[in-house]
Backbone bond lengths (Angstrom), bond angles and torsions (degrees), N, CA, C in turn:
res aa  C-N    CA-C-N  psi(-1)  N-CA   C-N-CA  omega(-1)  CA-C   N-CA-C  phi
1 X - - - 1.476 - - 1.539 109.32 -
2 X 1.494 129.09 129.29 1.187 135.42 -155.07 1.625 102.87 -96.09
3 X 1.256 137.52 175.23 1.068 134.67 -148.15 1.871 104.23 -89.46
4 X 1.624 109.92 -36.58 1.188 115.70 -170.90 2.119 89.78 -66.77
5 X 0.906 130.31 -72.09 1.439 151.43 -171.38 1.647 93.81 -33.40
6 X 1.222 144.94 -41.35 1.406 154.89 148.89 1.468 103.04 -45.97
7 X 1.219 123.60 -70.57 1.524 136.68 174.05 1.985 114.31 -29.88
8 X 1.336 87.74 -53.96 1.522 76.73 179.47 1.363 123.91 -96.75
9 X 1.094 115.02 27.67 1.800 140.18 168.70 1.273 101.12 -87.07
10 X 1.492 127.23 -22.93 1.338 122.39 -147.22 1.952 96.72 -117.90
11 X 1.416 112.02 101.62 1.782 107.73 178.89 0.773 106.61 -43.36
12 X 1.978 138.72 -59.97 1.346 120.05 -123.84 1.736 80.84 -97.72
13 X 1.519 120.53 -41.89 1.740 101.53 179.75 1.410 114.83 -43.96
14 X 1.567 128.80 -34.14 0.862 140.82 166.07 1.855 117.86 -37.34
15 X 1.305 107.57 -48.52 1.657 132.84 -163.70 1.806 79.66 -75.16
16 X 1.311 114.78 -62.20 1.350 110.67 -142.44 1.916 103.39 -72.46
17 X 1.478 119.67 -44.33 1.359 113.70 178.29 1.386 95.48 -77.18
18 X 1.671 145.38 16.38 1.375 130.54 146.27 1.760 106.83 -76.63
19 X 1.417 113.74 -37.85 1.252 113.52 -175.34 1.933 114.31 -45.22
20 X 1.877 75.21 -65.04 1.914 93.82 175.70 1.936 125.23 -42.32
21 X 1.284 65.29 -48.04 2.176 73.50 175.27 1.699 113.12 -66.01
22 X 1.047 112.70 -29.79 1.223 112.92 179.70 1.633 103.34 -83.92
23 X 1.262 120.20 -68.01 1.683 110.47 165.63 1.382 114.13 -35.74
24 X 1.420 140.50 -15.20 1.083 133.55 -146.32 1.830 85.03 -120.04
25 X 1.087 121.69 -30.25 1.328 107.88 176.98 1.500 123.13 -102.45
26 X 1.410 105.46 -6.36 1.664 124.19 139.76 1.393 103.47 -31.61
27 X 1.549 105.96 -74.13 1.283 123.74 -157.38 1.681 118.67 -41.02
28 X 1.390 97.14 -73.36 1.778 121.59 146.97 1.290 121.66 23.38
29 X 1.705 70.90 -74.51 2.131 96.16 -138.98 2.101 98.38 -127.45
30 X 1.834 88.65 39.50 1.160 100.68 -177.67 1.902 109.94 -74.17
31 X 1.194 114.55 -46.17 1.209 120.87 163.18 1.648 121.73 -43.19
32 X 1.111 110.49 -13.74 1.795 121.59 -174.04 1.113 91.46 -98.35
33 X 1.591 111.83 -86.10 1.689 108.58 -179.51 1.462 120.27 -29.24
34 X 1.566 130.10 -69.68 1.102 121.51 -160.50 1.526 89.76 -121.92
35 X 1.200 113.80 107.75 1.726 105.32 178.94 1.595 106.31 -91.68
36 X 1.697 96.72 165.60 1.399 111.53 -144.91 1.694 89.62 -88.56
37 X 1.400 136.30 -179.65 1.267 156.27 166.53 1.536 89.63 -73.94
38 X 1.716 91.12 156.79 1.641 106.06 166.99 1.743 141.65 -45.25
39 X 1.772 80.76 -42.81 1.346 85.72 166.73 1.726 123.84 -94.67
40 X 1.699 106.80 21.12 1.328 104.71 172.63 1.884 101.37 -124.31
41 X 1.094 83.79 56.01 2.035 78.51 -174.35 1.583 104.35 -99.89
42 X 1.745 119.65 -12.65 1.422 105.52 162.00 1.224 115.55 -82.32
43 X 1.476 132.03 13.24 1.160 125.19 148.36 1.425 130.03 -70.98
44 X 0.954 120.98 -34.09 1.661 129.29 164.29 1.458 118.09 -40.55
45 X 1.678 116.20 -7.95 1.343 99.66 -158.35 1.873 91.68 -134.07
46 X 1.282 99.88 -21.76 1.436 103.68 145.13 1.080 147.05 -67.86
47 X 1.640 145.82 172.51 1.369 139.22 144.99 1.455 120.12 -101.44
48 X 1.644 107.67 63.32 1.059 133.61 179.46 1.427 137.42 -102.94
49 X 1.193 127.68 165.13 1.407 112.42 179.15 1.784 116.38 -120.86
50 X 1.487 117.44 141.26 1.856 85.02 -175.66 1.503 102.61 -89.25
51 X 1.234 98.13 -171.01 1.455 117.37 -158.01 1.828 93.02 -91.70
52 X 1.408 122.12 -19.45 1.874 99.86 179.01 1.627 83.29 -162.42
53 X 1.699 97.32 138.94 1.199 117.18 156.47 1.395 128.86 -18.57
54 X 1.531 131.80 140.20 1.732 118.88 163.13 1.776 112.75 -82.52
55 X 1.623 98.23 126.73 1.591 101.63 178.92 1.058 111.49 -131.18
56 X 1.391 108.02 147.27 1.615 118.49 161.04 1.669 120.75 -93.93
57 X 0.965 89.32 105.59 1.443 103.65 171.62 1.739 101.38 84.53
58 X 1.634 94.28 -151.69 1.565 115.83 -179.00 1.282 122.01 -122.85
59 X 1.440 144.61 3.90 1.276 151.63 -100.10 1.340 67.29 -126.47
60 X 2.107 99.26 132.00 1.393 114.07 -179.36 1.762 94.86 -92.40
61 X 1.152 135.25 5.79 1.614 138.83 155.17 1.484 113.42 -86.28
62 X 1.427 99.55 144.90 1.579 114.31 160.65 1.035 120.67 -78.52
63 X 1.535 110.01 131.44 1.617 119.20 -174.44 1.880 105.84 -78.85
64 X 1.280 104.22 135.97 1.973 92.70 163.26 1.780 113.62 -66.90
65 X 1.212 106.67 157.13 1.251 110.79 162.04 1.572 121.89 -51.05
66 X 1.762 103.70 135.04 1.424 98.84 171.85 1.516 118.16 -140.67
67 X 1.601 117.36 -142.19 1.549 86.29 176.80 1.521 106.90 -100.13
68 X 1.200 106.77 -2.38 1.607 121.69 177.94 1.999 108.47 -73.10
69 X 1.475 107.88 -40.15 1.157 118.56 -158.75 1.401 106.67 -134.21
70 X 1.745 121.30 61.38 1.276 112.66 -155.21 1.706 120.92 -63.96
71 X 1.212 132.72 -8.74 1.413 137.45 175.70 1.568 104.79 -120.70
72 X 1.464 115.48 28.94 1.111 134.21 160.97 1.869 112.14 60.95
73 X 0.969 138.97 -166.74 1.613 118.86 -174.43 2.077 91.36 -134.68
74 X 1.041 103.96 148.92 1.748 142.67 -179.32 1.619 90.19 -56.70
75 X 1.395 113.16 176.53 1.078 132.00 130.86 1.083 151.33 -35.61
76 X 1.228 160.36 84.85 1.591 155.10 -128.74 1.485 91.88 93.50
77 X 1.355 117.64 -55.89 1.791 101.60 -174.23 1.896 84.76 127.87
78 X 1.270 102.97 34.36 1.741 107.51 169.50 1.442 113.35 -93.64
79 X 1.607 116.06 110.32 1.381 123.94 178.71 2.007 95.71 -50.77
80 X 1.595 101.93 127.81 1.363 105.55 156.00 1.333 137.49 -73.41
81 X 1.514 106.77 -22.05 1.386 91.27 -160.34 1.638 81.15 -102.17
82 X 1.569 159.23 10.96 1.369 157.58 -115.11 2.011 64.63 -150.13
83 X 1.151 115.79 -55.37 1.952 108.16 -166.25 1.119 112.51 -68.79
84 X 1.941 127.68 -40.86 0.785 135.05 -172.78 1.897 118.50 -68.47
85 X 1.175 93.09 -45.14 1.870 108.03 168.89 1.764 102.48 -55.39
86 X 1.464 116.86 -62.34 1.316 114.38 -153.29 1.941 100.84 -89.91
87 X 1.119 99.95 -4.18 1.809 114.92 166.98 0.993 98.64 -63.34
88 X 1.675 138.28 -46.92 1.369 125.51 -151.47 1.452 99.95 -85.70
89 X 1.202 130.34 -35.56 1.263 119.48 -169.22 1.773 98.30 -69.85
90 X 1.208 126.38 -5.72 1.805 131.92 -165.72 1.623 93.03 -89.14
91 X 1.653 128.60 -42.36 1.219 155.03 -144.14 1.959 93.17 -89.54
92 X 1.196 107.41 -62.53 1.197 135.30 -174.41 2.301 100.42 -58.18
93 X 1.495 103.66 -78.41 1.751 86.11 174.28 1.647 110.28 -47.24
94 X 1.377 94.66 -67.03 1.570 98.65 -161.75 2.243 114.65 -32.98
95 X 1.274 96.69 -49.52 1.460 109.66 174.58 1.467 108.27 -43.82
96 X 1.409 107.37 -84.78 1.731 147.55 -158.94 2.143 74.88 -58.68
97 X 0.983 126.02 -78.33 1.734 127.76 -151.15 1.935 100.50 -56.96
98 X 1.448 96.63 -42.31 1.663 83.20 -157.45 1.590 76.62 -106.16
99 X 0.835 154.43 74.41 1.240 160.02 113.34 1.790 112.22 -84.93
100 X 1.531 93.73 -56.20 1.300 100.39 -168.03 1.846 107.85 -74.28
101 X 1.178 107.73 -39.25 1.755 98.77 155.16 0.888 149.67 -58.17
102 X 1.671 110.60 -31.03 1.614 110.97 147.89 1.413 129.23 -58.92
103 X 1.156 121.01 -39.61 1.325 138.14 160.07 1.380 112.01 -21.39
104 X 1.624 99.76 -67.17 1.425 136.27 -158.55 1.589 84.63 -55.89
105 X 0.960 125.33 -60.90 1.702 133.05 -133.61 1.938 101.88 -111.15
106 X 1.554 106.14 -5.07 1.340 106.98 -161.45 1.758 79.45 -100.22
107 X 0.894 115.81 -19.78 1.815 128.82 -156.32 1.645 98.73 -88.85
108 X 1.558 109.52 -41.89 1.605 105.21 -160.68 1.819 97.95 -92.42
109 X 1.299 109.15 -22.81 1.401 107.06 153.44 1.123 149.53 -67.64
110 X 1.818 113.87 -25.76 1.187 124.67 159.22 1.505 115.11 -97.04
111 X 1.394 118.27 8.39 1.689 105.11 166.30 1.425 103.59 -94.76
112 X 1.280 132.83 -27.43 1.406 128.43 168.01 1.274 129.43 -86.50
113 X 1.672 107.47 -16.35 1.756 98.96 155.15 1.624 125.51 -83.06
114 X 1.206 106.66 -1.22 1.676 112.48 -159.29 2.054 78.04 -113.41
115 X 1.402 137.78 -35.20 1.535 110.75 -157.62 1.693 91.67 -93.39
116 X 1.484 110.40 -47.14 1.576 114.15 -172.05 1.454 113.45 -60.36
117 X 1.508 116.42 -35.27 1.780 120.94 -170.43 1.873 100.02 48.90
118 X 0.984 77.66 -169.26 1.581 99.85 161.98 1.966 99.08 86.72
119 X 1.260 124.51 -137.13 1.264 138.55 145.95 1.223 121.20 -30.32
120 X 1.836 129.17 -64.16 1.212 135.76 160.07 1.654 106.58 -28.07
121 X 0.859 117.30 -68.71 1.523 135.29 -159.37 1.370 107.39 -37.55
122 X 1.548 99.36 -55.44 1.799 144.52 -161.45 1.311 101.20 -74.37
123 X 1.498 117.14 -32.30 1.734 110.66 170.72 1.401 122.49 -107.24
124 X 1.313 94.31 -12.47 2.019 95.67 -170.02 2.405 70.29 -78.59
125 X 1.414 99.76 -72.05 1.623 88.21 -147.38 1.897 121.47 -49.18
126 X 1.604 104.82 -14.58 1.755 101.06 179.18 1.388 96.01 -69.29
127 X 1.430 114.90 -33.58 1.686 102.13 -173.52 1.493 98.56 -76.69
128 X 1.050 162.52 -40.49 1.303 168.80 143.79 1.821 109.73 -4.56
129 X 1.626 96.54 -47.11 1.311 111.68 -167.94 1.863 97.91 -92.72
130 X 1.424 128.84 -21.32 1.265 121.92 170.48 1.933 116.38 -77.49
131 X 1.051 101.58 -21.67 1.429 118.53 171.62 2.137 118.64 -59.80
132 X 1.727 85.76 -50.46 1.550 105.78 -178.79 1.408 101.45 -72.00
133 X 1.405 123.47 -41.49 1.403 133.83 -179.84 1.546 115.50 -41.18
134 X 1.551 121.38 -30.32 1.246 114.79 -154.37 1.983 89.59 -120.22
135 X 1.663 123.69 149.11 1.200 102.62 -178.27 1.335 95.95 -77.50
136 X 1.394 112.63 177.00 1.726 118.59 -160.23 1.260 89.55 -88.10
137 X 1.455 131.67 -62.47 1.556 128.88 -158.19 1.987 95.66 -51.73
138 X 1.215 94.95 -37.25 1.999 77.44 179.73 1.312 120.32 -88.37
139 X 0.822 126.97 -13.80 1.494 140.10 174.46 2.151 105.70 -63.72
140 X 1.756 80.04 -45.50 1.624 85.71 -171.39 1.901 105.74 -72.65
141 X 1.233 97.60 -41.33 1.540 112.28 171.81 1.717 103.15 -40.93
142 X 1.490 104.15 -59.49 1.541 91.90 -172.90 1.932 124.78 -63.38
143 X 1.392 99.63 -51.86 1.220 114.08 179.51 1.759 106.23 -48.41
144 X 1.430 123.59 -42.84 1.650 113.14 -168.01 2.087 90.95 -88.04
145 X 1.181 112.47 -20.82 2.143 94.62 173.72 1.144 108.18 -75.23
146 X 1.684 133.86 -11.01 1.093 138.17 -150.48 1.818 107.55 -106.87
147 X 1.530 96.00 -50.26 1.290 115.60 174.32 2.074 109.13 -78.93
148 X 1.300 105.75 -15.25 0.927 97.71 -175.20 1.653 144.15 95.56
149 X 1.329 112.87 21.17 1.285 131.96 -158.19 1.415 122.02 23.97
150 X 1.134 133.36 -174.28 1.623 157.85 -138.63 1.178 106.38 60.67
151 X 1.854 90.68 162.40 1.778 122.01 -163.30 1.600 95.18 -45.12
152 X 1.506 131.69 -39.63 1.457 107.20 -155.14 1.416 87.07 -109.47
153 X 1.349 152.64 5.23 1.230 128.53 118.99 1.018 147.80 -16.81
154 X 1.426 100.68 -55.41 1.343 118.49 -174.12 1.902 126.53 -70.35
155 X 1.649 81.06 -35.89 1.533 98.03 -164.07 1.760 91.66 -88.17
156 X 1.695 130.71 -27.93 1.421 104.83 138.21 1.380 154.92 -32.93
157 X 1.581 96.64 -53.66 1.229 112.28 179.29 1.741 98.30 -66.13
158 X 1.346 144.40 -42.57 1.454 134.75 179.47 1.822 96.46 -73.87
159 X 1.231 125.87 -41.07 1.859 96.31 -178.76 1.558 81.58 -61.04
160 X 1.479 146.54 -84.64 1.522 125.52 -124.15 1.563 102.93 -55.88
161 X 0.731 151.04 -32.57 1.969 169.88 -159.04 1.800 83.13 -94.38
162 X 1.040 133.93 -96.09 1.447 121.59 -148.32 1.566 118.20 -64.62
163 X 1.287 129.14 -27.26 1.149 118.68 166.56 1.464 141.72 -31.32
164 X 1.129 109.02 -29.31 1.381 113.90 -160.24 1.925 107.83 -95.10
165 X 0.993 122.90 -15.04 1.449 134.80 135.39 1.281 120.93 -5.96
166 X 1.474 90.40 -91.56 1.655 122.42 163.40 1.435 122.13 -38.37
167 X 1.568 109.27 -50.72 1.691 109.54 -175.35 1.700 103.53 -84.02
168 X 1.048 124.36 18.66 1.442 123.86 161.71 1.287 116.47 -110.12
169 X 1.500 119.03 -39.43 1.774 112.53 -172.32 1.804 76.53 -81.26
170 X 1.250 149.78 -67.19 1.243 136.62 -160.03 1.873 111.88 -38.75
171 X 1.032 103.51 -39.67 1.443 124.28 -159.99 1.719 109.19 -71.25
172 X 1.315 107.96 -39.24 1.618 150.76 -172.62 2.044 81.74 -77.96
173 X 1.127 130.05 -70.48 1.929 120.60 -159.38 1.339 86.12 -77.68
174 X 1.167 132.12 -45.22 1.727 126.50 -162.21 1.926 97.18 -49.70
175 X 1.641 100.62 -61.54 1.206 92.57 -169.62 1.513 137.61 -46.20
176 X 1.795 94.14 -34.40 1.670 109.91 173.87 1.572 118.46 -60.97
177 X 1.428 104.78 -48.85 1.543 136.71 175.50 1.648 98.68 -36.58
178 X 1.688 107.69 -67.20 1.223 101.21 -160.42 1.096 114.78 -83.80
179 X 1.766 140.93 26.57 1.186 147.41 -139.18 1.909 97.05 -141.18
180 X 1.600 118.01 -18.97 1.242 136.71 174.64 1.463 140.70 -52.62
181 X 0.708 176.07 160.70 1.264 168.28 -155.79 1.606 109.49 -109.10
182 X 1.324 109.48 -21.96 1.631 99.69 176.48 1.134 125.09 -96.66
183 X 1.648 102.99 -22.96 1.506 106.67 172.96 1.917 109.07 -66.99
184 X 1.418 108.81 -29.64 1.434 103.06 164.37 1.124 118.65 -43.90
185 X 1.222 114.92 -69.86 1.535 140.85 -152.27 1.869 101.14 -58.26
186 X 1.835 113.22 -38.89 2.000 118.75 177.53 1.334 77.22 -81.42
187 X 1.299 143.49 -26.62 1.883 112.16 179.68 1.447 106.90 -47.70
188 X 1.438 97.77 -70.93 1.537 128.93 -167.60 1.640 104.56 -45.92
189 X 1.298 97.59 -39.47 2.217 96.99 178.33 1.362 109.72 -80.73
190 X 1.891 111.55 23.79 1.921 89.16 173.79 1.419 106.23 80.38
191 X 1.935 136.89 25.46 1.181 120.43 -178.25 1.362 84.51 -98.84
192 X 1.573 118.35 153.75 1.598 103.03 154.64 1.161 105.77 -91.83
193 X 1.285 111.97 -150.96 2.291 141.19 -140.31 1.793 61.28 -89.69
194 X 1.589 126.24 -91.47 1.283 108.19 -132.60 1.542 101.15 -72.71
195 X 0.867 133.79 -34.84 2.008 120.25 -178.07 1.865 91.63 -48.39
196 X 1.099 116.60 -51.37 1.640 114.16 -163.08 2.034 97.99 -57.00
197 X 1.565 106.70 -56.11 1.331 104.78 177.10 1.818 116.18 -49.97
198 X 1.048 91.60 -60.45 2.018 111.19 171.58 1.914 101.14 -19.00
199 X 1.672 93.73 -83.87 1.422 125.96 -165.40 1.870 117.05 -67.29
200 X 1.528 96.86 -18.13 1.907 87.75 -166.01 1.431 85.92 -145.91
201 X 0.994 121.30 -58.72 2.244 120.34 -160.06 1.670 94.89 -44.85
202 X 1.957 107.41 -55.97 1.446 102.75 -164.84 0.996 124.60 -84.32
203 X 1.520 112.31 -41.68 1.965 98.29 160.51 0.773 157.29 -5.47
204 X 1.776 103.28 -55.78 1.060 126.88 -160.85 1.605 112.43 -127.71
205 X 1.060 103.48 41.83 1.841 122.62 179.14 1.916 86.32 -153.82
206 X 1.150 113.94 1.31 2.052 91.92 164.26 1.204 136.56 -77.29
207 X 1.890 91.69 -24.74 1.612 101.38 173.61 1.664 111.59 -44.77
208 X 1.193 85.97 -61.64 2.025 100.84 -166.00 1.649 100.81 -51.58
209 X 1.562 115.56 -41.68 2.022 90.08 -167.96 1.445 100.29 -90.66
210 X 1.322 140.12 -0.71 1.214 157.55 132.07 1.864 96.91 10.50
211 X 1.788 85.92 -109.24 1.662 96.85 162.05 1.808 118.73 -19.66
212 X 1.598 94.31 -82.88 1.336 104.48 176.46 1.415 140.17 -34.49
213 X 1.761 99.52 -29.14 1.552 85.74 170.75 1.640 109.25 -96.19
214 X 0.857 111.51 -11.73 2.199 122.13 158.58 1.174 88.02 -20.71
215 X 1.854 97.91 -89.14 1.357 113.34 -150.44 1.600 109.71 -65.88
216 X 1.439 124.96 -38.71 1.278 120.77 -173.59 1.989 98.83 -57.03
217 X 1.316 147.43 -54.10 1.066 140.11 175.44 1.718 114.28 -19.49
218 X 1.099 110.18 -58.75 1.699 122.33 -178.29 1.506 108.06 -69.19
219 X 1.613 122.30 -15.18 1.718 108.91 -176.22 1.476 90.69 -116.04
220 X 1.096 144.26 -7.79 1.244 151.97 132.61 1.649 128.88 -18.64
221 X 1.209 101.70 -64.30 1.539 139.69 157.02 1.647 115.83 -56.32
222 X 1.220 110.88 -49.37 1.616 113.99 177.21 1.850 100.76 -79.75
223 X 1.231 95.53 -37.46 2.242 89.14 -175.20 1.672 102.64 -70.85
224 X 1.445 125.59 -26.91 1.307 142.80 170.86 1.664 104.89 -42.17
225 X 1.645 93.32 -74.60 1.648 114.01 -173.80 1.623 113.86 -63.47
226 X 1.313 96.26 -24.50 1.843 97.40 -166.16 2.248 100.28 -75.29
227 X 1.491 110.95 -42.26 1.220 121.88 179.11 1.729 94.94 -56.54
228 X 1.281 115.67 -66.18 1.646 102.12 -163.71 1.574 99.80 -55.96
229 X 1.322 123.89 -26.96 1.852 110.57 -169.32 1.442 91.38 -86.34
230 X 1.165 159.52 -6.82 1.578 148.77 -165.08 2.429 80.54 -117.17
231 X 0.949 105.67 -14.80 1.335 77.75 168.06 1.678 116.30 104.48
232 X 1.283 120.62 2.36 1.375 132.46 -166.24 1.418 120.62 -122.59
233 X 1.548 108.40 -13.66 1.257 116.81 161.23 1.497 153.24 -41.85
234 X 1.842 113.40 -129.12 1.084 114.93 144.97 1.565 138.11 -55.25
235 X 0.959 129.38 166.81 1.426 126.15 -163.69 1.979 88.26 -84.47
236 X 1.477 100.92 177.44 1.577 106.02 171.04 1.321 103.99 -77.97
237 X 1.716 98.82 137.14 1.383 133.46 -177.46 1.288 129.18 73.42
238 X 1.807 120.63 -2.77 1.515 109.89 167.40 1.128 117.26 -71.64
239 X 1.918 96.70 151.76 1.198 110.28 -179.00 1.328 121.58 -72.24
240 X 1.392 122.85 101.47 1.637 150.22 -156.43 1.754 108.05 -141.68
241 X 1.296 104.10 119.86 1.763 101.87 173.33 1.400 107.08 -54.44
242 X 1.338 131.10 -58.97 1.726 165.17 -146.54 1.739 86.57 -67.74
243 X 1.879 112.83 -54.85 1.402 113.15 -169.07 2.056 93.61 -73.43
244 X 0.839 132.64 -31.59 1.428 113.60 -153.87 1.849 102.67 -101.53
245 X 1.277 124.45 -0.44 1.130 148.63 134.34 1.958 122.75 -39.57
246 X 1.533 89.77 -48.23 1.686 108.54 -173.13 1.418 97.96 -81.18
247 X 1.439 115.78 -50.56 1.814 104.17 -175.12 1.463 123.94 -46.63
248 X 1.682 84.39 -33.32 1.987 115.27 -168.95 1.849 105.13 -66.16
249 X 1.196 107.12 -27.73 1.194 104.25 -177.89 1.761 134.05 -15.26
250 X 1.634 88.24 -77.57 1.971 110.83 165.56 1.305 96.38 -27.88
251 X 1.616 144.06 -49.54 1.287 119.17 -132.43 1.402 94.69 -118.83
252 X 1.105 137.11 17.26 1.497 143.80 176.93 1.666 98.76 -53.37
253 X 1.518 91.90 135.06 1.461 96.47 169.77 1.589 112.77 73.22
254 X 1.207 124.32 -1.85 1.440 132.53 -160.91 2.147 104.67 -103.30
255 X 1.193 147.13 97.28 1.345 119.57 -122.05 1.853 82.02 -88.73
256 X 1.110 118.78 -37.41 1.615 126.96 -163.40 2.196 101.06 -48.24
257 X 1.082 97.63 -29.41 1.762 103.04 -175.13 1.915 97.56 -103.65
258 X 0.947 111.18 15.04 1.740 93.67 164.04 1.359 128.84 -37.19
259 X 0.902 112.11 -41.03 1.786 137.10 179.42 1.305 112.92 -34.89
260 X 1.531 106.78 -61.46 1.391 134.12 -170.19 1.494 101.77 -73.15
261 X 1.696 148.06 5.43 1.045 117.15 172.88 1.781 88.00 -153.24
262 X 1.235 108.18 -14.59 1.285 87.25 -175.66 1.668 127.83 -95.52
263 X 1.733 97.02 -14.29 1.793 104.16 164.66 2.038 112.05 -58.99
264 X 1.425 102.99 -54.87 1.366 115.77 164.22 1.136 112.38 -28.83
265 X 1.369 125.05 -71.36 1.457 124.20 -155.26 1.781 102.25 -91.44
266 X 1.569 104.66 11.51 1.840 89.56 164.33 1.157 108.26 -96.25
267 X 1.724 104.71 -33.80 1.200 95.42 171.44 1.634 142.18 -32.65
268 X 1.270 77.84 -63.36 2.094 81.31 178.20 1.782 99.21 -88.37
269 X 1.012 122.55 -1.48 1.567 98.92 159.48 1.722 97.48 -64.67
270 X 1.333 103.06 -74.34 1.589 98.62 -168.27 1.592 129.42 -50.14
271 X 1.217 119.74 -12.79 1.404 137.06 -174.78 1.765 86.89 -89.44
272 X 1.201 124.20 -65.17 1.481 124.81 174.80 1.350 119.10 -18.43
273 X 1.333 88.18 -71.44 1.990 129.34 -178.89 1.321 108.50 -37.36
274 X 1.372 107.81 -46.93 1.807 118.92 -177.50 1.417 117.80 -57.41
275 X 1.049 90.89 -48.91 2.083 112.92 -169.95 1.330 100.52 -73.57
276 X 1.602 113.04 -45.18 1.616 96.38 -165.52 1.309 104.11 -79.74
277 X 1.624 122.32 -16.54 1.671 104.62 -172.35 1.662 105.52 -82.50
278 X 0.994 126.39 -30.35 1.064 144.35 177.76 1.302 104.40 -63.87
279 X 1.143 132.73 -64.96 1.302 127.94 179.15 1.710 114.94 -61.40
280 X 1.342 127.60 -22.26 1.024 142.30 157.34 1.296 124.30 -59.24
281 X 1.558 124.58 -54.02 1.181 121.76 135.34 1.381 141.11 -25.80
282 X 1.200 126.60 -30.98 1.503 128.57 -169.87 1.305 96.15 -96.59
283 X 1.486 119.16 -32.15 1.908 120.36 -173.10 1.171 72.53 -63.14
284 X 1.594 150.16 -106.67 1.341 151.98 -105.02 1.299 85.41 -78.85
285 X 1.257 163.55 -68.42 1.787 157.79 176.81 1.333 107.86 -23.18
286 X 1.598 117.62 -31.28 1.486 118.42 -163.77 1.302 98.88 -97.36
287 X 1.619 114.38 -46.38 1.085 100.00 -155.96 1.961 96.83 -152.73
288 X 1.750 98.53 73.04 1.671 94.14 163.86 1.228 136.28 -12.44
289 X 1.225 125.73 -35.52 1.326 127.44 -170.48 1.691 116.03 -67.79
290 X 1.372 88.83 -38.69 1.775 90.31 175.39 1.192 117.84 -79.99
291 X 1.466 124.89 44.39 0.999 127.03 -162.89 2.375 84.22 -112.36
């Protein structure tokens, strides 16, 4: 039984790639839902994001919802529900891109510290272990004040921080992998190091980041959102869940401004929610035991 055929046995994986598809056609048909200003209409034809929220006016108060402004407008005079629509497509690269680069880079580090050992091993993993050393949210804090913020800052500063994840569970199958009787046997037939890495090391260490990069998408997304609400993020006014959270701040706890923090923060609960059940799902598809 193949992994999808397991998958749809499973409700809540079920719940969570319902979540994604629906964020995902948010994402889309973001230009429909909340269309862009005049001077953002070559965005419509891209899969792009603009550079600042649509606002009315300047008003250091939050507007209530109306029929003009149905999730009512932020602080500065930033339409919410215009951030929240064009957020997802911000939620969606940032996740899906630096997920898949850590991956990328967590993978080519742990197939050559886990097949070569020796020295290799001894320097890819202390740096591995200086990475784990520091907590990530401060680590990431330093690297984007340092580098200087913006979006592709940022989503640097999370590949250099998330990689090292990856180059350990990769590092962890390589070792078993290369310890096997068949990888002997393509030695012995004349394969070299990379056909053996190519053909057997990576194969068979995809199951495991499989899951992992599921779930890494959704904590990806929260280390994303958590920098724009601590203030180190996006620049002022992109459309960011994490940034329209941060404006909301002042009014915490205040019941008349609910608007302003609590559409935001379902958002990425439910965008969260998707990935991790889903990604939870696929561990138990791969591998029953972690059940």
């Amino acid at each position: 039984m193949n992994i999808w055929k397991k998958l749809r046995k499973n409700p809540l994986g079920i719940i969570g790639l319902v979540l994604i598809l629906i964020f995902a056609v948010i994402a889309i048909l973001a230009p429909v839902i909340a269309p862009p200003s005049e001077d953002m209409r070559n965005i419509a034809r891209t899969f792009t994001i603009p550079n600042s929220m649509l606002r009315e006016g300047f008003s250091s108060q939050p507007t209530p919802p109306s029929s003009n402004h149905v999730f009512g407008l932020a602080a500065g005079g930033y339409d919410i529900f215009w951030g929240l629509i064009w957020g997802t497509r911000a939620a969606f690269l940032v996740g899906i891109v630096v997920t898949l680069m850590t991956a990328l880079v967590g993978m080519l580090v742990g197939t050559l510290a886990g097949y070569f050992g020796g020295w290799i091993d001894n320097i890819f993993m202390r740096f591995t272990d200086i990475i784990f050393a520091f907590p990530s949210i401060v680590l990431l804090m330093i690297l984007v004040i340092v580098l200087r913020g913006g979006l592709p800052v940022i989503m640097l500063a999370l590949i250099l921080v998330g990689w090292a994840q990856y180059a350990r569970v990769v590092r962890g199958d390589v070792l078993k992998v290369k310890r096997l009787e068949f990888v002997d046997a393509a030695r012995s037939l004349g394969n070299t190091d990379r056909q053996v890495i190519l053909k057997h090391a990576l194969p068979n260490s995809l199951n495991s980041m499989l899951a992992l990069v599921s779930l890494d998408i959704g904590a990806t997304v929260v280390s994303f959102a958590a920098l724009s609400f601590i203030g180190v993020g996006v620049p002022e006014g992109f459309p960011d869940w994490g940034y329209l959270i941060n404006i909301s701040r002042p009014y915490f706890g205040q019941i008349e401004y609910w608007y302003t923090y609590i559409y935001p923060a379902t958002f990425i609960l439910l965008f969260v929610l998707g990935w991790t059940l889903l990604g939870e799902a696929i561990r138990e598809a791969i591998d029953p035991r972690s059940r």
